[in-house]
C-alpha positions as CSV (number, residue, x, y, z in Angstrom):
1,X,105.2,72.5,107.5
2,X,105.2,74.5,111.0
3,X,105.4,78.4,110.7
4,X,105.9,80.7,113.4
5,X,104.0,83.7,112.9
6,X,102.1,86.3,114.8
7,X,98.3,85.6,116.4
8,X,95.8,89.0,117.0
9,X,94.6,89.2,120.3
10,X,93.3,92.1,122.5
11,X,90.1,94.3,122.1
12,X,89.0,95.8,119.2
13,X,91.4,99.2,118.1
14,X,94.2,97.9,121.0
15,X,95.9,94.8,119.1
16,X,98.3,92.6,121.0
17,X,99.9,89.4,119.3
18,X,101.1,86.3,120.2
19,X,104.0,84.6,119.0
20,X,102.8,81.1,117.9
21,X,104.2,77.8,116.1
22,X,101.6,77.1,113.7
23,X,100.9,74.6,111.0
24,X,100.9,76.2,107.9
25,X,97.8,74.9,106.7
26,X,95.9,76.0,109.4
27,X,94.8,79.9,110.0
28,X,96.1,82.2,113.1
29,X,92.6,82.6,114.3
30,X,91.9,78.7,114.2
31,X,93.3,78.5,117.6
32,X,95.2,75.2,117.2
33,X,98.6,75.8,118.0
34,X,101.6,73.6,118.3
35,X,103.6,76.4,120.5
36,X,103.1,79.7,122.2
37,X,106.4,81.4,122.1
38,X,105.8,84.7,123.6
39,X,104.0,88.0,123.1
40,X,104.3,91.3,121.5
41,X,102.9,94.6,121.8
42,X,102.7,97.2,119.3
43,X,101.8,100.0,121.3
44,X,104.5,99.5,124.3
45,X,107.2,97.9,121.6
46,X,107.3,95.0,124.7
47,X,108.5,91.9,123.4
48,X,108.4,88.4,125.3
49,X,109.9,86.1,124.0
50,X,111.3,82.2,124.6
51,X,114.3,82.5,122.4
52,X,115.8,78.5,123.1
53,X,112.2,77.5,121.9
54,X,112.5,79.8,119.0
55,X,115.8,78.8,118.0
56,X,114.5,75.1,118.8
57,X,111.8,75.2,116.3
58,X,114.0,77.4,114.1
59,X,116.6,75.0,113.5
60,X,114.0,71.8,112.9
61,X,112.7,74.1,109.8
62,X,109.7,76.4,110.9
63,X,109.4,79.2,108.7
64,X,108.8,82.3,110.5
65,X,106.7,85.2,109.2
66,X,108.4,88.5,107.9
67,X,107.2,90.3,111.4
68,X,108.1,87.6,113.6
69,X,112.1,87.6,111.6
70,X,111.9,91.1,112.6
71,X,111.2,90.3,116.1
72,X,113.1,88.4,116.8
73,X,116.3,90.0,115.1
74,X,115.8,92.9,117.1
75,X,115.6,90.1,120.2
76,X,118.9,89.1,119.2
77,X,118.1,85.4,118.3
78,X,120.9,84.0,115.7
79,X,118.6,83.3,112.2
80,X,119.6,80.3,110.2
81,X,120.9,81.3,106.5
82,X,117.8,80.1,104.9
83,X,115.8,82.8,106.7
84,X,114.9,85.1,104.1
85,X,115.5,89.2,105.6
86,X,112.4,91.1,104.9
87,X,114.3,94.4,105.5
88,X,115.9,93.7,101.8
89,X,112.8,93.8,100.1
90,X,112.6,96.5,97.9
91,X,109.6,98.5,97.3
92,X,107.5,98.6,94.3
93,X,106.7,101.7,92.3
94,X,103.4,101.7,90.5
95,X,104.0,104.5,87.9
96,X,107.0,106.3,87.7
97,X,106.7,108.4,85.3
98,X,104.5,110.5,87.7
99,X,106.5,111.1,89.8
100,X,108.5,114.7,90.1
101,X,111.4,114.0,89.9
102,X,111.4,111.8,87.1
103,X,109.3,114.6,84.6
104,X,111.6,116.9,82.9
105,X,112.7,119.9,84.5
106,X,110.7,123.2,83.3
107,X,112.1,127.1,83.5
108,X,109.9,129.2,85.9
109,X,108.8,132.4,84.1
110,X,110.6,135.5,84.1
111,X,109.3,137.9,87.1
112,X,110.0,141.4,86.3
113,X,112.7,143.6,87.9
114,X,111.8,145.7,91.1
115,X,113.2,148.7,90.3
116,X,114.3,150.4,93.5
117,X,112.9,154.3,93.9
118,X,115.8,155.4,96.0
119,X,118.7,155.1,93.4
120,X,118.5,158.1,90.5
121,X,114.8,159.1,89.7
122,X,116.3,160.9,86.9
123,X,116.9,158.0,85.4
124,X,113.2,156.6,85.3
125,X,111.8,159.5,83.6
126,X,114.3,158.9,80.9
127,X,113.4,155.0,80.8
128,X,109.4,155.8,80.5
129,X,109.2,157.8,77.6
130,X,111.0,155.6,75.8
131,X,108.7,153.0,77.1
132,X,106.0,154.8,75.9
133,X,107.1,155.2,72.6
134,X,107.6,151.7,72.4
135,X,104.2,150.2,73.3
136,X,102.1,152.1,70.8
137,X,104.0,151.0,68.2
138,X,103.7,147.1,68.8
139,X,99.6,147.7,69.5
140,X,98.6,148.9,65.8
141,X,100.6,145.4,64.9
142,X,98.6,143.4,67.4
143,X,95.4,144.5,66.0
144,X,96.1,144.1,62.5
C-alpha cells in the first residue's frame, strides 16, 4: 500500500519536509520513494505542493499521513470520503479526577472585617470591653 507522508530534511534544529509517496512498508528515511510531491516548511508555513499528483495518487488509494491531510486541506485539495480528519480526534485525558475543575468546590475562610477608624470611635470603645470580657471567659475553658 502507497502512503503519502512527510520526509525530515534540513540541518539539525532547522527541519524542513518533503512530501513523498511512499510504500508503507518501507521507512521515510529509507530514501526509496515512488513520488516527491512537494515541500513544506515549518518555520516559514511555505507549502509546495503538486496538487493533480496528489489528487492522482489520492484517488488510486494512497493513504496520506494525519500532517500531510492537514496540508493539504489547508492547500485546498478535495479529500476523498475515506480520508479520515485528524482535526476530529479528540484528546485523551490521563486522570481526571485531578484536575480543578472536576474536585469539589471548597469555601475560602472567613477574613475578618476591616473596621474603618473614620466612622464613630465611640463606638469601638463600646465594642472592646465587651470583647474583653468575652475572651477571658472562653480561656479558663480552653485550659481545662
Amino acid at each position: 500500500m502507497l502512503v503519502i507522508r512527510l520526509q525530515r530534511t534540513g540541518r539539525k534544529g532547522h527541519a524542513q519536509f518533503r512530501v513523498v509517496v511512499q510504500d508503507s512498508r518501507r521507512t521515510p528515511t529509507s530514501g526509496k520513494i515512488v513520488a516527491q510531491l512537494g515541500t513544506y516548511d515549518p518555520h516559514s508555513k511555505n507549502v509546495t505542493l503538486n496538487k493533480e499528483r496528489a489528487v492522482h495518487y489520492l484517488t488510486n488509494g494512497a493513504q496520506p499521513s494525519p500532517r500531510v491531510v492537514g496540508l493539504l486541506k489547508a492547500e485546498g485539495v478535495a479529500l476523498p470520503a475515506w480520508v479520515s480528519d485528524p482535526s476530529q480526534k479528540a484528546g485523551k485525558i490521563r486522570n481526571p479526577e485531578k484536575l480543578r475543575r472536576n474536585q469539589p468546590k471548597e469555601e475560602a475562610p472567613a477574613e475578618p472585617e476591616a473596621t474603618e477608624p473614620a466612622e464613630a470611635p465611640a463606638e469601638e470603645a463600646v465594642e472592646a470591653p465587651v470583647a474583653e470580657a468575652e475572651a477571658p471567659a472562653a480561656e479558663p475553658a480552653e485550659e481545662a
